[in-house]
C-alpha positions as CSV (number, residue, x, y, z in Angstrom):
1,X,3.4,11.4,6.5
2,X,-0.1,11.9,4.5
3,X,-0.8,8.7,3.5
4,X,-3.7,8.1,1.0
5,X,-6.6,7.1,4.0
6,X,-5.6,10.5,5.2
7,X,-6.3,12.0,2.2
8,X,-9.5,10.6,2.0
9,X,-11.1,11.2,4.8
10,X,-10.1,15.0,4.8
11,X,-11.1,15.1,1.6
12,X,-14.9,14.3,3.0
13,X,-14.2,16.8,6.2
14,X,-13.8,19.3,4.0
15,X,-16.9,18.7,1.9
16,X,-18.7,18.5,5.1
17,X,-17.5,22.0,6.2
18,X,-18.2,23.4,3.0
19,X,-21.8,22.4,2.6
20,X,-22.5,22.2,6.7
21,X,-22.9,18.9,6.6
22,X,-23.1,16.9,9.7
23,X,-20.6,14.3,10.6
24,X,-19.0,12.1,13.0
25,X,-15.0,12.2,11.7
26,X,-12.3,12.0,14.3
27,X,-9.8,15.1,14.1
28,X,-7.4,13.0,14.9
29,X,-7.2,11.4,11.0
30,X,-6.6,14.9,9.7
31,X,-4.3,16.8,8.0
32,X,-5.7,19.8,8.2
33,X,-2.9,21.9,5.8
34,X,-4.9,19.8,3.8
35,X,-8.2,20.5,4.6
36,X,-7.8,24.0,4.6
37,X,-6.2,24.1,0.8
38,X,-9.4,21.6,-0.5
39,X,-11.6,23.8,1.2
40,X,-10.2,26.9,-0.6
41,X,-10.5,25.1,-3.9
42,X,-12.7,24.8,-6.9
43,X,-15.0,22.0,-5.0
44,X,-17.8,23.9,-4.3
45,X,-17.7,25.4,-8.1
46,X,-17.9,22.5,-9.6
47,X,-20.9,20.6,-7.6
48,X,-22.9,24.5,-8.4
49,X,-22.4,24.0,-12.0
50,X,-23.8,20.6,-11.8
51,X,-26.2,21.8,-9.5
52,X,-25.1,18.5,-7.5
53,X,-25.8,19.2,-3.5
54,X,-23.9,17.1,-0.8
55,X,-26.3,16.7,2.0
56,X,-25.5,13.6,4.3
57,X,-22.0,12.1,5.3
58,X,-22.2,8.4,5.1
59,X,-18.2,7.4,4.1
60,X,-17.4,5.7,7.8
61,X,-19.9,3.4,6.5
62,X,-17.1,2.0,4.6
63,X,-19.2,1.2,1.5
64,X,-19.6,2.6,-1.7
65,X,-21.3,5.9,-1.5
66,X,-19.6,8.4,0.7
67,X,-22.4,10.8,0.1
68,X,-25.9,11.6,-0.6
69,X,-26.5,14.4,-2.0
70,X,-29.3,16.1,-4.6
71,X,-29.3,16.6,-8.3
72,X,-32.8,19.2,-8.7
73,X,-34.6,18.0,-6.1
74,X,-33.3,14.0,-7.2
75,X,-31.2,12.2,-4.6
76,X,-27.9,11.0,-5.8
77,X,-25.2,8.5,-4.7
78,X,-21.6,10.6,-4.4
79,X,-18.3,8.5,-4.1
80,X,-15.4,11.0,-3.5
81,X,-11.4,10.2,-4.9
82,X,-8.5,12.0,-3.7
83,X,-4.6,11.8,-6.1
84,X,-1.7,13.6,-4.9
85,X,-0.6,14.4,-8.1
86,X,-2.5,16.0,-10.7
87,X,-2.3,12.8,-12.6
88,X,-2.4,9.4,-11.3
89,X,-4.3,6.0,-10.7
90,X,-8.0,5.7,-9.7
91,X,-8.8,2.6,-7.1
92,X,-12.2,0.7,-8.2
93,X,-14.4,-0.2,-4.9
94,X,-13.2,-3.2,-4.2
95,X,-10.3,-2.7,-6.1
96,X,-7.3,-3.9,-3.5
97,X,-8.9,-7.0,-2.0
98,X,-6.8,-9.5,0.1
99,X,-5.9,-13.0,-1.1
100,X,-8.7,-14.2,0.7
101,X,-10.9,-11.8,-0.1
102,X,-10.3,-11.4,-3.8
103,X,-12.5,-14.5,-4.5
104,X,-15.6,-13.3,-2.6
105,X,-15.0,-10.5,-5.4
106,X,-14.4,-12.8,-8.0
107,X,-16.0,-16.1,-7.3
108,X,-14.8,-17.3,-10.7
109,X,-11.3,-17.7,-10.0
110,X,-10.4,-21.3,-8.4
111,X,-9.5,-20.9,-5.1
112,X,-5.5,-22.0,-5.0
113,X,-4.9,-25.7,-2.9
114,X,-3.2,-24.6,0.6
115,X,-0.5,-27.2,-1.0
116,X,1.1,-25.1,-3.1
117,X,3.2,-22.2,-2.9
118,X,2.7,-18.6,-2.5
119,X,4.4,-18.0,-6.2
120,X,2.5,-20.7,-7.8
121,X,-1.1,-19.5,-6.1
122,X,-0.7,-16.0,-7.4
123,X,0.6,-17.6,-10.4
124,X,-3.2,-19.2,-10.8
125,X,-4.6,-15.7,-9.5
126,X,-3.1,-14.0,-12.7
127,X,-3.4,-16.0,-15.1
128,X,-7.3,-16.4,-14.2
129,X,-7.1,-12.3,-14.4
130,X,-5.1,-12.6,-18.1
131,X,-8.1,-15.3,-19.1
132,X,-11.0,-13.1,-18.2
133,X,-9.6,-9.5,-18.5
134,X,-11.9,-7.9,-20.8
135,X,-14.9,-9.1,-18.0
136,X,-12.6,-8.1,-15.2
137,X,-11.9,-4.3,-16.4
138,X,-15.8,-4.4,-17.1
139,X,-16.3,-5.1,-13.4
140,X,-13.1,-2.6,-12.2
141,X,-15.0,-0.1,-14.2
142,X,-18.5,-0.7,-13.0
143,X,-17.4,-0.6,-9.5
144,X,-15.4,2.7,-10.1
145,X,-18.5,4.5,-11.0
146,X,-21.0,2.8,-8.8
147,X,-22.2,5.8,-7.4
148,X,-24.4,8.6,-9.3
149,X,-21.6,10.9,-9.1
150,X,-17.4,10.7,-8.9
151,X,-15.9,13.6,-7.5
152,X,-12.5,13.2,-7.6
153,X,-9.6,15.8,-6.3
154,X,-6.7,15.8,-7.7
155,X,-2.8,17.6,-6.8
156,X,-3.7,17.2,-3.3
157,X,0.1,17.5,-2.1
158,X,0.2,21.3,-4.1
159,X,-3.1,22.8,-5.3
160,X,-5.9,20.6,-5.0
161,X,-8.6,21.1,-8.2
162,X,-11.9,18.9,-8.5
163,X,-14.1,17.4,-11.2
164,X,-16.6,15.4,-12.7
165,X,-15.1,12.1,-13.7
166,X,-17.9,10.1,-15.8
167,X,-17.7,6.5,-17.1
168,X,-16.9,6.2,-20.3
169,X,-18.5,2.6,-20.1
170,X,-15.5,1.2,-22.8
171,X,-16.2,-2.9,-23.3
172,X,-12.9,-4.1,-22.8
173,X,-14.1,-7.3,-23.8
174,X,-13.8,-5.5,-27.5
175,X,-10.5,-4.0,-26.8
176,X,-7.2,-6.4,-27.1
177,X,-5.2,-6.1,-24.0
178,X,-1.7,-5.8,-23.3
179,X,0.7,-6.2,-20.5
180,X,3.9,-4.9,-19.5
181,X,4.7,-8.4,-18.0
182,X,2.8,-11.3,-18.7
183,X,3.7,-13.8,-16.6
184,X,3.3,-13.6,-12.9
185,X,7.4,-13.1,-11.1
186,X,8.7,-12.3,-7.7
187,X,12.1,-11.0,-9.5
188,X,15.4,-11.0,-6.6
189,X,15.5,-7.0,-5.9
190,X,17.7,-4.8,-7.4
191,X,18.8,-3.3,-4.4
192,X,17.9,-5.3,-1.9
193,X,20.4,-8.1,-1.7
194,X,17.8,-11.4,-0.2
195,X,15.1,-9.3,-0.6
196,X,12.2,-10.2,-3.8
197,X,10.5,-7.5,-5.8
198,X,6.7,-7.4,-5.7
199,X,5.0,-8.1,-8.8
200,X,3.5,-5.6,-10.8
201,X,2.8,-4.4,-14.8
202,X,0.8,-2.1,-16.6
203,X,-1.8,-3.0,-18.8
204,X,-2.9,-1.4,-22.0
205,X,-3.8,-1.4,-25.5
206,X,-2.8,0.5,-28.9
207,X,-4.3,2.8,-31.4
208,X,-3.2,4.1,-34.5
209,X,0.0,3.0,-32.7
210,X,-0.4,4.9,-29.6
211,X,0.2,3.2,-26.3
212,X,-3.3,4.1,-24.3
213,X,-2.5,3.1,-20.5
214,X,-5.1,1.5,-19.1
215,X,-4.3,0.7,-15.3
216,X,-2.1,-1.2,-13.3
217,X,-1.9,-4.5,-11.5
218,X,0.4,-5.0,-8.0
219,X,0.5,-8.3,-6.5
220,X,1.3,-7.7,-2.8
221,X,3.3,-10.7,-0.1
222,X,5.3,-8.3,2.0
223,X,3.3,-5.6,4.3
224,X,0.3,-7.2,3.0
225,X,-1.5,-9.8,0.9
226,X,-3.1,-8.1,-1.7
227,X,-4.1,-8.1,-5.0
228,X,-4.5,-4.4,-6.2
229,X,-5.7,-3.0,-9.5
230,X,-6.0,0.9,-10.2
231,X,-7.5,2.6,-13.9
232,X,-5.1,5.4,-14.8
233,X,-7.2,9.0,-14.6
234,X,-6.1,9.9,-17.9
235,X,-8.6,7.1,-19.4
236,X,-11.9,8.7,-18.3
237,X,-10.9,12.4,-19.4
């Protein structure tokens, strides 16, 4: 199974074997079906018509930039995406941080007593999120395009195809919000008898009376406690 860290980090082998750049990336996190149909794709094409130059590996790092690269002799910050679908959601750095975590990213938000429950400290999470959305999708977008350039692939489970995704730098704080759910729920499963149903909703707002997805928030207890947020690609094209 191809999960999306697999993705990923093919995604920045194969720009490495197509511009000869040097790196230090274990085979053994490959897939390389993968590798070989991104490397017979359109990457190359589009970083030559935006005369954008990879030129150093840097993504173990773990941080931000994945690359650094060169814009007409100009050195620029590269942060490569991967979706397996030709549409899908777009994960902001920082944008699936543990419980724990998630107020290191957002020192704003009271940190829950350890007296309470699991339901009712989420249920503080959120609705510090619902209070302070249009600053919060400010900082989700910021930290989506932190680098100079996004590359991102998308249809990587069929025909991979890049592009240029640029920030479109909306101020949410301008845009009312809406929300699939609005009140934070761990709902009994619907078919899992004893079993409860992570939370999750869409948010998104309304023009001319068309819904405009924005992104999506999951609220994670089971595998892992996380608190995940993802812009849908279809709001930056």
């Amino acid at each position: 199974m191809t999960t999306n860290e697999t993705r990923g980090i093919t995604a920045e082998y194969a720009l490495c074997v197509l511009f000869n750049i040097e790196n230090n990336i274990e085979h053994h996190r490959l897939n390389f079906s993968l590798c070989n149909k991104l490397i017979a794709s359109n990457i190359c094409a589009i970083c030559e018509a935006n005369d954008l130059v990879p030129q150093i590996h840097i993504g173990k790092e773990n941080g931000k930039t994945d690359f650094i690269g060169e814009v007409n002799g100009d050195k620029k910050t590269i942060s490569l995406k991967t979706l397996t679908k030709k549409e899908g959601k777009i994960c902001p750095q920082g944008g699936q941080p543990t419980y724990k975590s998630f107020h290191t990213y957002h020192p704003d938000c009271p940190i829950p007593s350890k007296k309470i429950t699991r339901i009712q400290a989420n249920s503080q999470r959120w609705n510090w999120i619902k209070d302070n959305i249009g600053e919060f999708l400010n900082k989700m977008q910021h930290w989506t395009f932190c680098c100079d350039y996004l590359i991102l692939i998308s249809n990587c489970d069929k025909i991979p195809s890049a592009e240029l995704l640029f920030n479109k730098n909306y101020d949410f704080t301008k845009i009312k919000i809406e929300f699939n759910k609005e009140d934070y729920m761990e709902s009994p499963h619907k078919k899992k008898v004893g079993e409860l149903s992570e939370f999750s909703t869409n948010i998104y707002h309304v023009v001319d009376g068309e819904k405009i997805n924005i992104g999506e928030f999951q609220i994670h207890f089971k595998s892992r406690n996380v608190i995940k947020f993802r812009f849908y690609k279809s709001l930056f094209v």
